[in-house]
C-alpha positions in Angstrom: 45.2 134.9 -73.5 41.8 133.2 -72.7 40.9 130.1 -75.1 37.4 131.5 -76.8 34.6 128.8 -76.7 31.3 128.7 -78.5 28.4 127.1 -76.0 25.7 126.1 -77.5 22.1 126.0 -75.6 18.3 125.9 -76.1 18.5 129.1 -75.7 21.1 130.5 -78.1 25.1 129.9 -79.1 26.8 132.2 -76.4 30.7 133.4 -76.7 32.6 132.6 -73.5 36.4 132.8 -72.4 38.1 130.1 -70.4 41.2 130.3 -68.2 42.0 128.7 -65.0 41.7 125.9 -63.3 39.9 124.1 -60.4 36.3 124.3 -60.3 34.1 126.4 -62.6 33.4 129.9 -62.0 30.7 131.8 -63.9 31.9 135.5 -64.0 29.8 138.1 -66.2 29.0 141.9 -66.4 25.0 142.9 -67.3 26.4 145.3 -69.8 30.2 144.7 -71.1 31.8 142.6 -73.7 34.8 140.6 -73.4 38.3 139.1 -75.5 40.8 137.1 -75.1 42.2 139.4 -72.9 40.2 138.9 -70.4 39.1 141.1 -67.7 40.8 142.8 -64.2 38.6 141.1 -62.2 38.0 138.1 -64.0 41.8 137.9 -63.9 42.0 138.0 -60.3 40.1 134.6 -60.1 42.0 132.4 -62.8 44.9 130.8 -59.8 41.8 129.6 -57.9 38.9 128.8 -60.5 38.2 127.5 -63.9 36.8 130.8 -65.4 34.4 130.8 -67.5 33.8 134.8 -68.9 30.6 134.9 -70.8 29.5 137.8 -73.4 25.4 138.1 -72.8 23.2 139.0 -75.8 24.1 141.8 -77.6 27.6 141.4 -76.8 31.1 140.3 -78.8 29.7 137.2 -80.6 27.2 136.0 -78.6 23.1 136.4 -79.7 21.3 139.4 -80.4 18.0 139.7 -79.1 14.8 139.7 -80.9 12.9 141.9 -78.3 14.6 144.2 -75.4 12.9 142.4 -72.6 15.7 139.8 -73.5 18.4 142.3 -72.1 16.8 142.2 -68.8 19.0 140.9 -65.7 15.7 138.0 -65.0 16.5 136.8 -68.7 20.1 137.3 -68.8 20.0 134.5 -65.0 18.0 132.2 -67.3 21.2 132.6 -70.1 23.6 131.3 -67.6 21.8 128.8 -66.3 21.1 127.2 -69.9 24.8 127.7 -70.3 25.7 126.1 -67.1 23.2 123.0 -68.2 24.7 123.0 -71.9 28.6 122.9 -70.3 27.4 119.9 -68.2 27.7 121.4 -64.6 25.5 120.0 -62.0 26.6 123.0 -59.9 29.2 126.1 -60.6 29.7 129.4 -58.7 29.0 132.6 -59.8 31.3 136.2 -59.0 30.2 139.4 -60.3 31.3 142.9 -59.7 29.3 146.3 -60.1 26.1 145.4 -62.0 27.8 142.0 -62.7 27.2 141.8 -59.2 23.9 142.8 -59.0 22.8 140.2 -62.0 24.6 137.3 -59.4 21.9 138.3 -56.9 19.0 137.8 -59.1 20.6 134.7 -60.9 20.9 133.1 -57.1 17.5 134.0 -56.1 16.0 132.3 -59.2 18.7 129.3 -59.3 20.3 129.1 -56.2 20.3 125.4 -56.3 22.7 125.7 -59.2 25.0 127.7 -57.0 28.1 126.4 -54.6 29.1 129.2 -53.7 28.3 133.4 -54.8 30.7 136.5 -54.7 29.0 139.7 -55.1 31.0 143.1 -55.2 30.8 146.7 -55.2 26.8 146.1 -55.7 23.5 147.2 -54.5 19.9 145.4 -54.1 17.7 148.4 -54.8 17.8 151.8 -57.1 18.5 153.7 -53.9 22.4 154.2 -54.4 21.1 156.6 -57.4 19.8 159.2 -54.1 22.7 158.4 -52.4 24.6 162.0 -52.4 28.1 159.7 -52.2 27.8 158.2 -55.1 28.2 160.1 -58.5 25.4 158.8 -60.4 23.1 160.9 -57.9 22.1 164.1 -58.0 23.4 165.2 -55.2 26.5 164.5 -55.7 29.2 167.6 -57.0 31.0 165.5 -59.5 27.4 164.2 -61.0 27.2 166.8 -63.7 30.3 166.0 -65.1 29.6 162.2 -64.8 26.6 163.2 -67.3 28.8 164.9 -69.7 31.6 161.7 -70.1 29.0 159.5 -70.7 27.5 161.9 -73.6 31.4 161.9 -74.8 31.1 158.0 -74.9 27.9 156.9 -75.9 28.2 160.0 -78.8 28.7 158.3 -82.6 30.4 161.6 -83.6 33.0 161.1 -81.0 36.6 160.4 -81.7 38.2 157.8 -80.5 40.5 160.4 -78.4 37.4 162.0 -76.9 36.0 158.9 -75.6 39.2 157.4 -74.4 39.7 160.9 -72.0 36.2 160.3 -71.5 36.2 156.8 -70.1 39.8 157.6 -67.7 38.2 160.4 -66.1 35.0 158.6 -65.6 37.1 155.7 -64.2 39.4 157.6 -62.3 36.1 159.4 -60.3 36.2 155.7 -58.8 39.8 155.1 -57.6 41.0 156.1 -53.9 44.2 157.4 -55.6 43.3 158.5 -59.2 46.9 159.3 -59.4 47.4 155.7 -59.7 45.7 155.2 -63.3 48.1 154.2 -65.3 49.8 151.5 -62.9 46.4 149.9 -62.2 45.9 150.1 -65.9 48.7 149.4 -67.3 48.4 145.4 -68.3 45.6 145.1 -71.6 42.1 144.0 -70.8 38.8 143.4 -72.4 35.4 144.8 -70.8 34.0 147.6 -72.9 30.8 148.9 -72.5 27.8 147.3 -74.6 25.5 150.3 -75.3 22.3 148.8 -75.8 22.5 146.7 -73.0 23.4 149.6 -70.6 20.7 151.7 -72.0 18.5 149.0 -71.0 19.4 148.7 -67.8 19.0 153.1 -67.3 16.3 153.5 -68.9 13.7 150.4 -68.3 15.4 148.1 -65.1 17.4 150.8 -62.7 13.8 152.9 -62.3 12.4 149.9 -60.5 14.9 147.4 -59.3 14.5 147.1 -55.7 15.5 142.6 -54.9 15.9 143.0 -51.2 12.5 141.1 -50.7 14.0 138.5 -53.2 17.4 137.6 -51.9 16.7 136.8 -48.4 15.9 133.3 -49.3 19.4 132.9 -50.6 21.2 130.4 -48.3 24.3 129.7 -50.9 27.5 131.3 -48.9 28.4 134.3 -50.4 31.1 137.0 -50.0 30.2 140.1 -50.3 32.7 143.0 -50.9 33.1 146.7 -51.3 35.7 149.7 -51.2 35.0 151.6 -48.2 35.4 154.6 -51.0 32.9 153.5 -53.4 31.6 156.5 -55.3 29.3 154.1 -57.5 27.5 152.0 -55.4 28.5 153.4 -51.9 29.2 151.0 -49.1 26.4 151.0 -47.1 24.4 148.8 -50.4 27.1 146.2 -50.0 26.4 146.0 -45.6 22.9 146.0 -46.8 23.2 143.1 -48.9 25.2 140.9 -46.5 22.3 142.0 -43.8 20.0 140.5 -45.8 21.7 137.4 -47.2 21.4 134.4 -44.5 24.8 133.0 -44.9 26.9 136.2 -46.1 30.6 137.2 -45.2 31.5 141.2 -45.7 35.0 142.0 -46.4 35.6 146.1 -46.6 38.4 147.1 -48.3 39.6 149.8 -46.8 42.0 152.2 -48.8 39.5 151.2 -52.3 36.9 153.1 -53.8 35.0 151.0 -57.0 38.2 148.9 -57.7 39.3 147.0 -55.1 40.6 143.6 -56.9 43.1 146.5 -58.5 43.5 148.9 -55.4 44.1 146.3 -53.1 45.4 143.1 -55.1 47.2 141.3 -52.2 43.7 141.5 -50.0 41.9 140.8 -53.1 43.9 137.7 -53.5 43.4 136.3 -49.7 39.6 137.1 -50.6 39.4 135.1 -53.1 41.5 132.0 -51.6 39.2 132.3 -48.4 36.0 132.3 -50.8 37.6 129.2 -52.2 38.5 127.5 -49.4 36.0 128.6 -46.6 32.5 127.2 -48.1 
């Protein structure tokens, strides 16, 4: 279980989850809300880090916001960097996957002084993985009309519980190489569930025009950069991108993965992580 801390900063008192050890690690999602439990990816991190897992506004017991713009990935960089001033870190790393990912780019292009090292995964710099006909969040893609009907099940208050659990596996399991595989990848509890008003933020105000790649070329802090060859969120070719346009950028691709690599392939994932710990 992770030991639950309240930070307080000039900008709010935020909820974050500790485990690990060595030095501090700032891992986050932009729109999901953690426990004790932890997280499947956090959890991969603990042997080599101190983690420190942070709710954002709007999620478990940290803030709500007074006004949406707060729920924006610019403002959410400027909530971890108060909370890395307020925990007394002159510098910390950052690893995010998905959009957790995507949030680490914008934090390191507005604070990469604060940053030793960055780990960005399954991610994209621009809105254009939404055209992409691999990936199902597009319109071109055969699975994206039932993609559009699980998230209805999920984000629907007359819902049951059933109903949204089927919802959420088969919405998951569009983004495992082996779907078959659900239940073993799954098996162990976790914490990460999805933080509506925060994800339709990101939809329906940020995703239309979020496009960093002019941003995050100035980045010099080393970062690894990841994917699933299979990605069927964020297809590969965003996370090449993204190590094309970082200066100082190692790719690993991960090759029997789709979304969930750090579950699909856990003894890669590990030497991953021990090079990103060792190597900078």
């Amino acid at each position: 279980m992770w030991e639950q801390r309240m930070i307080n900063t000039d900008r709010g008192e935020f909820e974050v989850f500790v485990a690990g050890s060595g030095e501090p690690l700032c891992v986050t999602h932009l729109y999901s809300e953690f426990n004790k439990r932890g997280n499947y990816f956090a959890d991969m991190l603990v042997d080599s880090f101190t983690v420190f897992l942070i709710n954002l506004k709007e999620a478990g017991n940290s803030p709500r916001v007074k006004n949406e713009g707060e729920l924006s990935m610019s403002e959410a960089s400027e909530d971890l960097e108060a909370i890395r001033i307020a925990l007394g870190f002159e510098l910390w790393s950052f690893a995010g996957h998905s959009t957790g990912g995507m949030l680490g780019l914008v934090y390191a292009a507005k604070h990469f002084n604060s940053l030793k090292r960055l780990m960005v995964g399954g991610a994209t710099a621009s809105k254009d993985y939404m055209e992409h006909k691999d990936s199902i969040y597009s319109y071109k893609n055969p699975l994206n009309e039932r993609v559009k009907e699980l998230l209805s099940i999920l984000k629907a208050s007359d819902s049951t519980k059933e109903q949204r659990m089927q919802a959420g596996r088969q919405w998951t399991e569009m983004s495992l190489y082996k779907p078959s595989l659900f239940d073993e990848y799954f098996s162990k509890q976790s914490s990460g569930k999805v933080v509506q008003k925060r994800l339709d933020f990101y939809i329906n105000y940020e995703l239309p025009s979020y496009d960093i790649r002019d941003h995050i070329t100035h980045i010099n802090t080393p970062t690894t950069v990841f994917c699933g060859k299979y990605d069927s969120q964020c297809p590969f070719v965003y996370s090449e991108e993204i190590h094309n346009l970082l200066p100082n950028s190692k790719l690993y691709v991960f090759e029997t993965s789709n979304h969930f690599p750090q579950l699909e392939e856990k003894e890669r994932f590990r030497e991953m992580v021990s090079d990103f710990r060792h190597s900078y």
